[in-house]
N, C-alpha and C positions, 0 to 999 in steps of 0.2 A: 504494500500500500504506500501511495506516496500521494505529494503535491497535494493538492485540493480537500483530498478526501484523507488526507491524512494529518491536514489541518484541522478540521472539521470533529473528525475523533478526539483527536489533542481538548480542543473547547470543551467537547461534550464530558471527556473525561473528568477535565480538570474542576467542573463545576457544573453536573449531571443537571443540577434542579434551577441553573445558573439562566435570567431571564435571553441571551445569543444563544446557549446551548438548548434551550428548549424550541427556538426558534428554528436555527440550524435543523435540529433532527426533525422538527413538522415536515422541515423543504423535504427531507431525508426521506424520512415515511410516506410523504406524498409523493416525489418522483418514482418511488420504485415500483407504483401501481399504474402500469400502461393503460389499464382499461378504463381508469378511474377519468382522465384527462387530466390531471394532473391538479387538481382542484387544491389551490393552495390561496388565502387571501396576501393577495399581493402588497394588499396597506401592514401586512405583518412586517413588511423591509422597512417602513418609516422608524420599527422600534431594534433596529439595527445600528450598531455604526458602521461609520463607512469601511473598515477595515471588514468588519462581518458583514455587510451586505457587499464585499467584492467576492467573497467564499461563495454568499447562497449566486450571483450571479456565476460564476465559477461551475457551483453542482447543475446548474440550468443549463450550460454549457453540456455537461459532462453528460445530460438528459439528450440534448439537441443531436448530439453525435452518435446518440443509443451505447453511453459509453454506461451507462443507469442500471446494467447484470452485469452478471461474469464474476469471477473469483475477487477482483479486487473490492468491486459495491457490495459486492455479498458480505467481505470481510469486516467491511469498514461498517457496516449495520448492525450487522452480530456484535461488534466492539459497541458500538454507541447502544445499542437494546441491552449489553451487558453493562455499563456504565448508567444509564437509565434505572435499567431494577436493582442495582446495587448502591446508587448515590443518595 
């Protein structure tokens, strides 16, 4: 895991219940649902700073590319759902 998504983990770890890591993992939990359309409230970036809203711009990226499965998203979930029920 690296770059973006392994920023991302970083946040959600270091402060699971923390008001960017809760934010970060909604983008999180919402991109990785294709069918869903991706249903995320976009006014949720206003309570971002700009250092965390270049990330969730970044995962919306990593969505646009269908970079959003595979071993690396997968990994980087599991780590933030395990930081999540643990923090």
């Amino acid at each position: 895991m690296e770059g973006i998504l392994q920023e991302v983990v970083d946040i959600v770890r270091a402060d699971p219940h923390g008001g960017p890591a809760l934010g970060l993992y909604a983008l999180v939990s919402t991109l990785k649902m294709d069918r869903s359309g991706h249903l995320y409230m976009l006014r949720k970036l206003r309570e971002l700073s700009p250092e965390h809203r270049r990330l969730a711009y970044g995962l919306m990226e990593l969505m646009a590319r269908g970079d959003n499965r595979g071993e690396q998203w997968e990994a980087a979930v599991a780590a933030m759902d395990e930081a999540i029920r643990k923090g």
